[in-house]
C-alpha positions as CSV (number, residue, x, y, z in Angstrom):
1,X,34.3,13.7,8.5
2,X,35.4,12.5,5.1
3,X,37.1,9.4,6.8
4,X,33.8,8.4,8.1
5,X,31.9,7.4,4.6
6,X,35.2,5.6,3.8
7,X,35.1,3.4,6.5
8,X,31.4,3.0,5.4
9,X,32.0,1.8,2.2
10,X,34.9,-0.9,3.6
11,X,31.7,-2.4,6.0
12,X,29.5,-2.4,3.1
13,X,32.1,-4.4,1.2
14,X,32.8,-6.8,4.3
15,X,28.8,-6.9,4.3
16,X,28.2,-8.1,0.8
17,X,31.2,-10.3,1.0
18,X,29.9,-12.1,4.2
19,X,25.7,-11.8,2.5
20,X,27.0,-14.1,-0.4
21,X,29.1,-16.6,2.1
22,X,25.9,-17.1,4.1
23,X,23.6,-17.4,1.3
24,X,26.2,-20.3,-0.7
25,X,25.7,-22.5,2.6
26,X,22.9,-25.1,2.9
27,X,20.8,-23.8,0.3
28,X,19.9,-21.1,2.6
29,X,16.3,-19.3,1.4
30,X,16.6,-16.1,0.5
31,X,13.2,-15.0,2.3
32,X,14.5,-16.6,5.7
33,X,17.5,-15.0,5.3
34,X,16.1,-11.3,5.0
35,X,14.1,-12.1,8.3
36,X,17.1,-13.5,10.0
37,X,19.6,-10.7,9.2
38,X,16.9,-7.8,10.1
39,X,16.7,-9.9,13.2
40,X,20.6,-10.0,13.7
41,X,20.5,-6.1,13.2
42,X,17.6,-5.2,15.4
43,X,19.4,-7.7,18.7
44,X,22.8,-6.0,18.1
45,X,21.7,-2.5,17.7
46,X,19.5,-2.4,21.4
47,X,22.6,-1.8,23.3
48,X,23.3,1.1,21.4
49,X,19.8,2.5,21.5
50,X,20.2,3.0,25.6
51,X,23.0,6.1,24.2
52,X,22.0,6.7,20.8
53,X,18.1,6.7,21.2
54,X,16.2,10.3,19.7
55,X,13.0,11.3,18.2
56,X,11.8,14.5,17.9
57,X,8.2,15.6,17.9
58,X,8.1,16.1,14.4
59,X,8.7,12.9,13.5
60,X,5.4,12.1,14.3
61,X,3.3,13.9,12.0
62,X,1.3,12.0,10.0
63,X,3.4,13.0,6.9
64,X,6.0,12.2,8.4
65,X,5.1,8.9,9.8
66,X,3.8,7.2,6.2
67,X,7.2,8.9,4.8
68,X,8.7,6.6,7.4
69,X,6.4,4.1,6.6
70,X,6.8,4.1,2.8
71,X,10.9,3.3,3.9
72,X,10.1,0.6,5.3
73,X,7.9,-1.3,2.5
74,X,10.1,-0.1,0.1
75,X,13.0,-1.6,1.9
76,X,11.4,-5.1,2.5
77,X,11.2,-5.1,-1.6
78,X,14.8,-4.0,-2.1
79,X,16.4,-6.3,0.1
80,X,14.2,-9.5,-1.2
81,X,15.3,-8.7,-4.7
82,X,19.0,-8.0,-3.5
83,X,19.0,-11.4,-1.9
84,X,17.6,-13.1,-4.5
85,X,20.0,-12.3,-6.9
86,X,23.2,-12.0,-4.6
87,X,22.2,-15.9,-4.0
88,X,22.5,-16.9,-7.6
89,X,24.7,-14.3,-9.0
90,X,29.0,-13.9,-8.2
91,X,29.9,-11.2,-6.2
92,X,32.3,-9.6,-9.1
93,X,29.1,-9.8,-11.4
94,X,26.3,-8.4,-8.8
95,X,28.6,-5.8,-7.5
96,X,28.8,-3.3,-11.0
97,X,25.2,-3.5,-10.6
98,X,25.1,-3.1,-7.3
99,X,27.1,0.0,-7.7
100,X,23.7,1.3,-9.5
101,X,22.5,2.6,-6.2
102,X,24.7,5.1,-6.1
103,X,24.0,6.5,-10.0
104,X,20.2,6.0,-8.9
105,X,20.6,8.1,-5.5
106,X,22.9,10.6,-7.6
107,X,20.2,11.2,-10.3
108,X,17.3,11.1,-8.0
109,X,19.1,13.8,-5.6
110,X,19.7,16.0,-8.4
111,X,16.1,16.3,-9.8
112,X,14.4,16.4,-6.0
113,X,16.9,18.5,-4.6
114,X,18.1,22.4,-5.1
115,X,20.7,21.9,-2.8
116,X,22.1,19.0,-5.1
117,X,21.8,20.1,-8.8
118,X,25.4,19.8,-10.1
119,X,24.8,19.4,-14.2
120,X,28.8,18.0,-13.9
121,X,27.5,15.3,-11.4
122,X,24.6,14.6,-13.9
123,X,26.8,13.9,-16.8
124,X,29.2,12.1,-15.4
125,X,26.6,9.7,-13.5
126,X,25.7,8.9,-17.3
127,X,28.7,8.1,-18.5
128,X,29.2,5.5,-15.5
129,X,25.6,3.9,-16.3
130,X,26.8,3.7,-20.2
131,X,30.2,1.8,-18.6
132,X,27.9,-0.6,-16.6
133,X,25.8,-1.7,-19.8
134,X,28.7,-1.8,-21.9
135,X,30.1,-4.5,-19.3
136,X,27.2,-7.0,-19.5
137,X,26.9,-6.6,-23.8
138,X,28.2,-10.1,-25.1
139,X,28.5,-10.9,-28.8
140,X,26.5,-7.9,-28.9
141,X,23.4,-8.6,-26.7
142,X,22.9,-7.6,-23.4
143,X,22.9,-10.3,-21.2
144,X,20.6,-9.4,-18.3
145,X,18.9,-12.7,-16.8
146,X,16.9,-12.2,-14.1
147,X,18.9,-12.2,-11.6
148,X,20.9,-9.3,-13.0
149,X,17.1,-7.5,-13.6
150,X,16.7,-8.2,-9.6
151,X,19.5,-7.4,-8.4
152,X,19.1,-3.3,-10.6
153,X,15.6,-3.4,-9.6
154,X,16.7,-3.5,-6.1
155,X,19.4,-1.0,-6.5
156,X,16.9,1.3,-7.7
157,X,14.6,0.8,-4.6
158,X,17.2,1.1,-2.2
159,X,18.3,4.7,-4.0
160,X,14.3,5.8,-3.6
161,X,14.5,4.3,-0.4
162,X,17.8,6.8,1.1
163,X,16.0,9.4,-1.1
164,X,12.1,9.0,1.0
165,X,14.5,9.2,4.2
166,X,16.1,12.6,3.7
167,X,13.8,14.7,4.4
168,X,13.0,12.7,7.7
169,X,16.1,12.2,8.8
170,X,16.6,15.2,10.6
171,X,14.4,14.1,13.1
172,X,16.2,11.2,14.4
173,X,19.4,10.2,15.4
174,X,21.2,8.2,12.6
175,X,21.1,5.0,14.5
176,X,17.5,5.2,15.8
177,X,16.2,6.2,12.5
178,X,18.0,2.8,11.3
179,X,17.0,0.7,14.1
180,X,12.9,1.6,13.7
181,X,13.3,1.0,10.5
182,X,15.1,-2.3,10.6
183,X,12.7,-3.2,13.1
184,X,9.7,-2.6,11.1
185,X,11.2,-4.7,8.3
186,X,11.9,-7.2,10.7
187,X,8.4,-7.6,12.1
188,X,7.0,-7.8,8.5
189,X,9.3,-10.0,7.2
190,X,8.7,-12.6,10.3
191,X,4.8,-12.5,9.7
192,X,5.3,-13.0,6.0
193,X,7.6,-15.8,6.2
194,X,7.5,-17.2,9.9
195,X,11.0,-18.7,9.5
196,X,11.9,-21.4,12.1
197,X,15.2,-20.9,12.0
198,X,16.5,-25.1,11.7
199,X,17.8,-23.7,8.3
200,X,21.1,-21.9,11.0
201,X,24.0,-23.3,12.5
202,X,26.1,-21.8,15.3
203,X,28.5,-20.5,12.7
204,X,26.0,-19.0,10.4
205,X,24.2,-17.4,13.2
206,X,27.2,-15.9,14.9
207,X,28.2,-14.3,10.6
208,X,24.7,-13.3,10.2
209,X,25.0,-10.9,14.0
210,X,28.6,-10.0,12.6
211,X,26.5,-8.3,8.9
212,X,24.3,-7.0,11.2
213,X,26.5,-5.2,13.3
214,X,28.2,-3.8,10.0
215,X,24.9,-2.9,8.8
216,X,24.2,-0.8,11.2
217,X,27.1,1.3,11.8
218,X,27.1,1.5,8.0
219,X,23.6,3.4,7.3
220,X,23.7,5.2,10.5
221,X,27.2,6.8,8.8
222,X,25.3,7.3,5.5
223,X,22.7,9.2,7.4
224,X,25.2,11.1,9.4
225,X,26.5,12.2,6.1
226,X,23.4,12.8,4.5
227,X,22.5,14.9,7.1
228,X,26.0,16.8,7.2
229,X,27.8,16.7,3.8
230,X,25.1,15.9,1.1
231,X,23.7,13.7,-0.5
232,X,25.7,13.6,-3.3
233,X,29.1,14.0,-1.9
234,X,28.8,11.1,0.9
235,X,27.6,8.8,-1.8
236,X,30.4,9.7,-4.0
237,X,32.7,8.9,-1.3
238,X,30.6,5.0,-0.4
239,X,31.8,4.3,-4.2
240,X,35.0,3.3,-2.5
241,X,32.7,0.0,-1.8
242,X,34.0,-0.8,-5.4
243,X,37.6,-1.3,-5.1
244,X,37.1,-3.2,-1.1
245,X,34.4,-5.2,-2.7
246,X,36.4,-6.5,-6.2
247,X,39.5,-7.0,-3.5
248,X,37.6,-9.2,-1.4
249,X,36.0,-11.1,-4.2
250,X,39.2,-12.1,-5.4
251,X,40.8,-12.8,-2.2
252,X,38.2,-14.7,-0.1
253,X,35.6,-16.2,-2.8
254,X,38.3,-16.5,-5.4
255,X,36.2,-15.0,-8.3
256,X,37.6,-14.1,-11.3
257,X,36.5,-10.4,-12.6
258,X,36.3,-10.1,-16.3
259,X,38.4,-7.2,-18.2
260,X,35.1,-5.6,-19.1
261,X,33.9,-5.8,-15.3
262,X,37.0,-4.4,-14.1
263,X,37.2,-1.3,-16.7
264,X,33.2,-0.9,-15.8
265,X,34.4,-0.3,-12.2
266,X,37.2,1.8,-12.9
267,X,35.5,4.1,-15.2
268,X,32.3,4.5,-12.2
269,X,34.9,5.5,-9.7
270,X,37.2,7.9,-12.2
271,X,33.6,9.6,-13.0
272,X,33.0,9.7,-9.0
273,X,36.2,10.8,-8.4
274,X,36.2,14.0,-11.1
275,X,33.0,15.0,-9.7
276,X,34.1,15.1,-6.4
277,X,37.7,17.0,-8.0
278,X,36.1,19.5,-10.4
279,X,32.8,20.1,-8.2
């Protein structure tokens, strides 16, 4: 089971990797692009649907259907602030922030949950968030432009987001629960923006089905392991992301990570790692 959540995080890596190719290319708005991709994700995902489709009855109490609802508004936000700054910002200087999620879904867990209260996870999820401001202090100021302040703002949103679909999830298979929820984004996204789509090439189309595909298998994981190891321990294991991400960074877009950035990254996964160790 652990092997699972570890080939998560590589996908998410690939994911973000590919994101931040597609949105370099022909100016490529960051609106359309949310549209197109929750497009890509719904198209691939209907073929799995005919083996992977379930609902239970309960999901369709009226709790449970604004809880479902609330995902999927909260999600539209996330991912337009996400974009937004992945467009502007290098992957090695989004991804420390990006990390965020997991601190945020850590935290969040531990004051909503029983089942998740670990005081050792607590303090150690601190001392990562102290290592990510320390690596964006310069000549003693924090730089933070807006980008940055999008891109934690998002974070946050998608850790309130995974946190809104716990208690839910047990009524859906992972991958339905994704799909409705992808497609709900979708369908909002379309009317809000009503992209034509002239902005897409072959090749861009054909990468942006290839994130979506890796998108999916990604969060239905994530909700398998919610669902069957925690919320704390399957996101302690999707910190892995880190190291694929900072790897393919350097290899593929031939960024440079700073010191700081790279010490940020490797105290968040030491802290990850101990939790997981000592827990």
């Amino acid at each position: 089971m652990i092997y699972l959540p570890i080939i998560g995080s590589l996908l998410e890596s690939a994911g973000i990797i590919l994101e931040k190719k597609v949105l370099r290319r022909n100016g490529l708005n960051f609106k359309n692009y949310t549209t197109y991709e929750f497009l890509a994700i719904v198209l691939t995902m209907i073929p799995i649907m005919f083996f992977a489709w379930g609902i239970k009855p309960e999901a369709f109490r009226l709790a449970n259907m604004l809880i479902f609802a609330l995902v999927v508004v909260v999600s539209i936000v996330a991912n337009l602030l996400i974009f937004y700054s992945l467009k502007r910002e290098n992957v090695t200087e989004f991804e420390p922030i990006w990390l965020m999620q997991s601190i945020f879904v850590i935290i969040l867990a531990f004051i909503l949950f029983k089942s998740e209260r670990n005081l050792l996870v607590f303090g150690l999820a601190m001392v990562a968030s102290l290592a990510l401001i320390v690596a964006h202090v310069k000549k003693e100021h924090l730089v933070f432009d807006k980008y940055i302040v999008s891109a934690l703002l998002g974070s946050f949103l998608f850790a309130v987001e995974l946190i809104l679909s716990k208690p839910i999830l047990q009524f859906y298979n992972p991958f339905t629960f994704y799909f409705l929820r992808c497609l709900g984004v979708f369908i909002i996204c379309w009317i809000l923006f009503k992209p034509d789509g002239k902005d897409l090439d072959r090749k861009t189309e054909w990468t942006i089905i290839s994130i979506g595909l890796m998108w999916a298998f990604y969060r239905a994981i994530m909700y398998y392991g919610f669902e069957n190891i925690g919320v704390i321990f399957t996101t302690m294991l999707f910190i892995l992301s880190a190291v694929f991400t900072f790897l393919f960074a350097v290899v593929f877009l031939k960024e440079k990570p700073t010191m700081r950035q790279i010490i940020s990254t490797i105290v968040i996964v030491i802290c990850v790692v101990l939790s997981v160790v000592l827990k």
